[in-house]
C-alpha positions as CSV (number, residue, x, y, z in Angstrom):
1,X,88.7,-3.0,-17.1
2,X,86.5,-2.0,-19.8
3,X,82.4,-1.9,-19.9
4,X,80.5,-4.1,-22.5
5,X,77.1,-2.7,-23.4
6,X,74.2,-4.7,-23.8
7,X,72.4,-2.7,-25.8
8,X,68.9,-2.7,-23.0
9,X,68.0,-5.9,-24.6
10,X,65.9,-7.8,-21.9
11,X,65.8,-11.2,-23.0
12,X,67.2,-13.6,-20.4
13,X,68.0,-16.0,-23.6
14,X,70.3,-13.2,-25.2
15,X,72.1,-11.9,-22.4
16,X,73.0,-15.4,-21.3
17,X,74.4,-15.9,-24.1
18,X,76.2,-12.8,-24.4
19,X,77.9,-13.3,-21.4
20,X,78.7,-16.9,-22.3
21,X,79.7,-15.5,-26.1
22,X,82.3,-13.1,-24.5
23,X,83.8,-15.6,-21.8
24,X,84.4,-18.1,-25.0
25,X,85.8,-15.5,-27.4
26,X,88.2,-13.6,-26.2
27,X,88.0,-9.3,-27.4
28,X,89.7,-7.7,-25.4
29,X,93.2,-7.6,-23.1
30,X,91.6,-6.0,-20.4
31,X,88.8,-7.5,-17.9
32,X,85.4,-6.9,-19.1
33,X,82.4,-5.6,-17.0
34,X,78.7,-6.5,-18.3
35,X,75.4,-5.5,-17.0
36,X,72.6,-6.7,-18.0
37,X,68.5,-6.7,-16.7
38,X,66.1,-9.2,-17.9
39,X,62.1,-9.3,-18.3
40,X,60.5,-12.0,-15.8
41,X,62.9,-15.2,-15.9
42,X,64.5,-18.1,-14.4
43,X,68.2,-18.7,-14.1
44,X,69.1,-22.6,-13.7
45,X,72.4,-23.2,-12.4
46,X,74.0,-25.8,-14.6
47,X,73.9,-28.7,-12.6
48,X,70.4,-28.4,-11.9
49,X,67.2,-30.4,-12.6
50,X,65.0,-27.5,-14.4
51,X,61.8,-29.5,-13.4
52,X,62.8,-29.8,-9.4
53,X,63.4,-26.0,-9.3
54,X,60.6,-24.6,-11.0
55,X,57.1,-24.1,-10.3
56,X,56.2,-24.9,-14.1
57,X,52.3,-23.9,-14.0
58,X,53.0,-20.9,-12.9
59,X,55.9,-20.6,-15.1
60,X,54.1,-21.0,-18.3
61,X,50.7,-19.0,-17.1
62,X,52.7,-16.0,-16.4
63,X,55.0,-16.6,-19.5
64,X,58.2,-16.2,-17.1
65,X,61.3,-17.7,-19.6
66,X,63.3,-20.2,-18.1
67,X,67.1,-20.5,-19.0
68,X,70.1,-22.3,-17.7
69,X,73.4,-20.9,-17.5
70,X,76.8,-22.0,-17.4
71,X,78.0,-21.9,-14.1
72,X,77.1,-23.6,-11.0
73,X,75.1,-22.4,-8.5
74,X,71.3,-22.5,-7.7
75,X,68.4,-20.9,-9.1
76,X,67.1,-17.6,-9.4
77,X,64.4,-15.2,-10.4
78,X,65.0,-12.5,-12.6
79,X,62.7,-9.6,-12.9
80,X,63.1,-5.9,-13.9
81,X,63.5,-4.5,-10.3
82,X,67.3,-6.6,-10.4
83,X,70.0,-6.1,-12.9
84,X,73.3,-9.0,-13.3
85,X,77.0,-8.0,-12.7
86,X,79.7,-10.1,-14.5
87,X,83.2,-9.7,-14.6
88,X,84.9,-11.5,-17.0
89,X,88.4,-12.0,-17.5
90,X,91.2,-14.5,-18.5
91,X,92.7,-17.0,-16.1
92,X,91.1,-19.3,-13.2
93,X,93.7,-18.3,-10.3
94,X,91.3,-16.3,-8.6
95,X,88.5,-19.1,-9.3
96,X,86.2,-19.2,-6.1
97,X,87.4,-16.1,-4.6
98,X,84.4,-14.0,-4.7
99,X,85.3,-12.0,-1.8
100,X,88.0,-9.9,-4.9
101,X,85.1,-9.9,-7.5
102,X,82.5,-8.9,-5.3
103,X,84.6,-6.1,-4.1
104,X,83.4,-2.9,-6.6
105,X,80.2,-3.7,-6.3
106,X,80.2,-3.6,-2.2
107,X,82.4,-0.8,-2.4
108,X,79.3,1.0,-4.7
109,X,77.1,0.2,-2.8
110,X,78.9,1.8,0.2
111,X,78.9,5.0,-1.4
112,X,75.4,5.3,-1.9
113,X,74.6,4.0,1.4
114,X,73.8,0.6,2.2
115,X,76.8,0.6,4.3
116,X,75.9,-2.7,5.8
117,X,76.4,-4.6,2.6
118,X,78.8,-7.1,2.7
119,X,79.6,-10.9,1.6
120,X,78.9,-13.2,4.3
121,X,79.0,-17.3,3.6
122,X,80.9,-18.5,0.5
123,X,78.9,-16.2,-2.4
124,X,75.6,-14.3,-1.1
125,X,75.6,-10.5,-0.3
126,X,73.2,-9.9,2.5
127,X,72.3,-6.3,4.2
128,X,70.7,-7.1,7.7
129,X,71.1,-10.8,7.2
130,X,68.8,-10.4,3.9
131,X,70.3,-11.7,0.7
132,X,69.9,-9.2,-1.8
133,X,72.8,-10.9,-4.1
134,X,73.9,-14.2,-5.0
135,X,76.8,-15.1,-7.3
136,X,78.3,-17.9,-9.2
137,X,81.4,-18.7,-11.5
138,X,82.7,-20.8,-14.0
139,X,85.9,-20.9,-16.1
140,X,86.3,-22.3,-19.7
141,X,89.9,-22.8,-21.7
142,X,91.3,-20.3,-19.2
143,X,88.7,-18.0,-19.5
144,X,86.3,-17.0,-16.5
145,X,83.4,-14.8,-15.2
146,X,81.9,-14.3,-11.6
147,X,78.3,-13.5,-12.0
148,X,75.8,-12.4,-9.5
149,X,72.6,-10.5,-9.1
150,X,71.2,-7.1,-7.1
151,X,67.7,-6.9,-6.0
152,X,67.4,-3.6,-6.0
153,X,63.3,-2.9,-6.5
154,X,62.1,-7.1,-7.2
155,X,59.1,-8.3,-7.0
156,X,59.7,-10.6,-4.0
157,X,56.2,-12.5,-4.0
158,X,57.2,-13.2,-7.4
159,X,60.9,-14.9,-6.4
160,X,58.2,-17.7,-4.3
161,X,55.7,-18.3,-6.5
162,X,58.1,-18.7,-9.5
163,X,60.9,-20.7,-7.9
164,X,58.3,-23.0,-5.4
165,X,58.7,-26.8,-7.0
166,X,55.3,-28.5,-7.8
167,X,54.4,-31.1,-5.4
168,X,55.0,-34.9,-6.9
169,X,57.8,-37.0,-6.0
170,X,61.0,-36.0,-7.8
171,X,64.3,-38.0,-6.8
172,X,67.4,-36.9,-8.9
173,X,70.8,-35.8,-8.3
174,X,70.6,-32.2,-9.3
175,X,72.1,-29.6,-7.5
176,X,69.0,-28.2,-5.2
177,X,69.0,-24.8,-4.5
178,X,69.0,-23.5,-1.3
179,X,66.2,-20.6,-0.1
180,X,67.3,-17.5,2.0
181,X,65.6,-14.4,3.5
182,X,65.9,-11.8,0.7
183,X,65.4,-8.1,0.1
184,X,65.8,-5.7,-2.3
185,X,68.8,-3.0,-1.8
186,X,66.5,-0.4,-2.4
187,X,65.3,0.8,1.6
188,X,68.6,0.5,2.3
189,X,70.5,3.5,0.1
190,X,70.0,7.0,0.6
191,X,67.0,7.8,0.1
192,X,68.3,10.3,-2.9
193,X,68.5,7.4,-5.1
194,X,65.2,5.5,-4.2
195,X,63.3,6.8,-7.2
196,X,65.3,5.4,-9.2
197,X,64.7,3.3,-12.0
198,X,66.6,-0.1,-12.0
199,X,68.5,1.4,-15.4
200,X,69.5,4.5,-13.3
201,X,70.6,2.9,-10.2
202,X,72.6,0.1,-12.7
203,X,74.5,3.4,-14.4
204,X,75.2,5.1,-10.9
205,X,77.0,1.9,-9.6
206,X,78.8,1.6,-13.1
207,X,80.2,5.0,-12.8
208,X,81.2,4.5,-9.1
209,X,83.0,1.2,-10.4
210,X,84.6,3.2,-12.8
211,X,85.2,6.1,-10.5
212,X,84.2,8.9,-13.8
213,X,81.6,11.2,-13.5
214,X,79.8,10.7,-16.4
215,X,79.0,7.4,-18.9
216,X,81.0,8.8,-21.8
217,X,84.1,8.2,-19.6
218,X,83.6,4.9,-19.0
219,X,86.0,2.5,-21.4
220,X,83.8,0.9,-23.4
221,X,84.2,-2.2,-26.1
222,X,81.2,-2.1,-28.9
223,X,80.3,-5.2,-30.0
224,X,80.2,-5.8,-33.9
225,X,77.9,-7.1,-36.3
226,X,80.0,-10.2,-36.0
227,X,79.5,-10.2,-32.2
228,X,75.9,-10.5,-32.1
229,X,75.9,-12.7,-34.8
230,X,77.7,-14.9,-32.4
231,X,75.7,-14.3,-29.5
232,X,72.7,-15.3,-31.6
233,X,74.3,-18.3,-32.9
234,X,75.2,-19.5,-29.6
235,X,71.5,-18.5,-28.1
236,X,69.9,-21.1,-31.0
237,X,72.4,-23.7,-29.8
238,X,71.8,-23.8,-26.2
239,X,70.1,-20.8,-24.0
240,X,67.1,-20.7,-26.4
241,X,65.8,-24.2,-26.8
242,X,63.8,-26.6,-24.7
243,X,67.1,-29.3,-25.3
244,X,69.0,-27.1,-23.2
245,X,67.2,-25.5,-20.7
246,X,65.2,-28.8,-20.0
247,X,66.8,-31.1,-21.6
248,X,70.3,-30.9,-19.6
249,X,69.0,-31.9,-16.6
250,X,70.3,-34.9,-14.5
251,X,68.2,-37.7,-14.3
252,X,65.4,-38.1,-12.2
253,X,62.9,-40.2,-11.4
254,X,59.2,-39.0,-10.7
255,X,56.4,-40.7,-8.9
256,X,53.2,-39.1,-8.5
257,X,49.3,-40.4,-7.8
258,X,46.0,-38.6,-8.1
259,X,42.6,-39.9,-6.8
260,X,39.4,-39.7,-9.8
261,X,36.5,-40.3,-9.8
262,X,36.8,-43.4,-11.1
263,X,40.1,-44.5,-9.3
264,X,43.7,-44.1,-8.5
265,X,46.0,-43.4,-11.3
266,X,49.9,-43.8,-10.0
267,X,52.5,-42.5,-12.3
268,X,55.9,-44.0,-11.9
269,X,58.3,-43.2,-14.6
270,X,62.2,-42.1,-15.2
271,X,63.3,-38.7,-17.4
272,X,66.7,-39.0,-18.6
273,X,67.7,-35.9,-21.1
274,X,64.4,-34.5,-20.8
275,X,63.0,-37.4,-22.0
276,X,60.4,-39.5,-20.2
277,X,61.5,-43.4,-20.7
278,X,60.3,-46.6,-18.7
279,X,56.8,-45.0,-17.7
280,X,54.5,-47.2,-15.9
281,X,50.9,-46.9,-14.5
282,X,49.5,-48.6,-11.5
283,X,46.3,-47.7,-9.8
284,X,42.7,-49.5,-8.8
285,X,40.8,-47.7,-12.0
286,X,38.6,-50.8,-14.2
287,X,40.0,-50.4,-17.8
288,X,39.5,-52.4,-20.7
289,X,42.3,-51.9,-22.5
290,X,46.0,-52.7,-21.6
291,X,47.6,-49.9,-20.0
292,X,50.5,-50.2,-21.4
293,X,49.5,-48.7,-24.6
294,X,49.3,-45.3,-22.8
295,X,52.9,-46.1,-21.3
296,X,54.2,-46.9,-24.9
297,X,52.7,-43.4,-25.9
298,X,54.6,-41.9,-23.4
299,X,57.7,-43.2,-23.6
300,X,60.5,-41.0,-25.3
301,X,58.4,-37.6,-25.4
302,X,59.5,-34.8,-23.7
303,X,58.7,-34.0,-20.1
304,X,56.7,-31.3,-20.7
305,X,52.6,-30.8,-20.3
306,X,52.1,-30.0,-23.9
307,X,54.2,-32.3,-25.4
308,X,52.1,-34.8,-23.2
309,X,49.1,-33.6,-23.6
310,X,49.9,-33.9,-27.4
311,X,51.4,-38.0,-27.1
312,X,47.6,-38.6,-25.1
313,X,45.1,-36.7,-27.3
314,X,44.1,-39.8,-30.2
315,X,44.3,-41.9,-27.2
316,X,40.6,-43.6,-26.1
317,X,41.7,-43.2,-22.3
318,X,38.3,-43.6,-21.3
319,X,39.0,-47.4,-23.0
320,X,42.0,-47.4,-21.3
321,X,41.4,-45.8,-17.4
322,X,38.1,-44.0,-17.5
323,X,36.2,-40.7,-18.3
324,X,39.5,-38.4,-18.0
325,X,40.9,-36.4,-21.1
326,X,44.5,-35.9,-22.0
327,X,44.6,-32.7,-20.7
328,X,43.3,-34.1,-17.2
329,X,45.3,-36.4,-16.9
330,X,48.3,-34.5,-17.4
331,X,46.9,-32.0,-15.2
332,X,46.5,-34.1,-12.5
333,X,50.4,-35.5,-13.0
334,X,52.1,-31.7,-13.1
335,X,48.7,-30.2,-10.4
């Protein structure tokens, strides 16, 4: 096996596609290990509906990224008090058996400790019946990488507020994730090592991986010019844009209602590739104009409150519904 550094970079964008750029391009012979820890973020599993999963308000006030991965799996908040684990290597033979890849960490973890840690289910790592890990895989042109997280010193409040959906009526077929008890690893290792950073407990299991005493012994493959090149490229095509982070979600339909003032405003409409299509607006408001004119200014723009907020603002909607403005009105639809 041999260590991949990722240079401390702590963009969730980048190091998802780093991992992705070194399961699709093959560098070494040898199994690969890559850490990586990422500034606030969300990971989407790739059969998720971004919008179901999030709590977007709270998202975008606390400027927490949102990116969606490759593999399946549910969602999960990244902060600097966890780092990732992936093991990447060729074949899929071993596809699903975490139990082999989750192994070293455990195993490290043992070492320093938290001798309670172990897998339990098909892919979560729980101390005490706390989660403190979840992992996920995926395999391309006989390529594959099992994935998961340690909580070692998280903001937990922060793994609620982020991940809670909003409250309007979604129904799609995405892959819902699933909420467990979780805890950070931290209380549970020997004390020594609880005033750790989350860089210095992430070297300290490397080296126990590796079984070396010190980081210059670890096996190591630098990444070129050409590498991050790659990893850049691949970032612009899919981890760092709205298309693919929002965009890839199933389909979904929404349905939500607030109460004005001046009446009931129903929103009824389908999103299919982010997009919002066949939106219609019922409710018991007096307007003068046809509604529909605000539907046709909906339709095809992106599920997203500014890009809404940015289809409504030439619109009279006082004409139209009443005294609202854009930004109300799309308030009231994403409150």
């Amino acid at each position: 096996m041999i260590f991949v550094d990722n240079q401390n970079n702590y963009d969730a964008s980048v190091n998802i596609a780093l991992e992705t750029y070194l399961v699709e391009n093959k560098k070494v012979d040898e199994p690969i290990l890559l850490f990586y820890i990422n500034d606030p973020s969300i990971i989407i599993g790739r059969n998720q509906n971004t919008i179901e999963e999030v709590n977007q308000p709270y998202v975008e006030a606390n400027d927490i990224k949102v990116v969606r991965r490759m593999s399946g799996g549910g969602a999960v908040y990244h902060d600097r008090g966890n780092f990732s684990f992936c093991f990447i290597k060729d074949g899929d033979g071993s596809f699903r058996d975490f139990e082999s890849f989750t192994k070293p960490v455990i195993d490290a973890l043992h070492k320093m400790g938290a001798t309670e840690a172990r897998l339990e289910g098909r892919n979560d790592l729980l101390i005490n019946g706390k989660k403190f890990s979840g992992n996920a895989m995926y395999a391309r042109d006989g390529r594959m990488t099992a994935h998961g997280t340690i909580l070692f010193d998280a903001d937990l409040d922060e793994v609620n507020n982020a991940l809670r959906p909003r409250k309007e009526k979604i129904e799609s077929k995405g892959i819902k994730s699933t909420r467990s008890r979780v805890t950070n690893i931290k209380p549970y290792v020997d004390e020594k090592y609880r005033d750790l950073s989350t860089e210095e407990f992430r070297d300290l299991i490397l080296l126990e991986i590796f079984g070396v005493d010190s980081r210059d012994q670890v096996p190591e493959y630098h990444l070129t010019e050409a590498d991050w090149q790659g990893v850049y490229e691949l970032r612009a095509e899919r981890m760092g844009n709205w298309d693919w982070n929002y965009g890839k979600s199933p389909d979904f339909e929404v349905s939500q209602s607030h109460k004005f003032p001046f009446g009931l405003v129903d929103f009824r409409f389908n999103v299919s590739g982010g997009r919002i299509k066949d939106a219609t607006i019922y409710g018991d408001f007096f307007g003068l104009g046809n509604i529909q004119d605000v539907e046709d200014q909906l339709n095809g723009v992106k599920y997203d409150r500014t890009a809404m907020e940015e289809a409504l603002a030439d619109v009279d909607l006082t004409h139209y519904l009443g005294p609202v403005t854009a930004e109300e009105l799309v308030e009231a639809l994403f409150d």
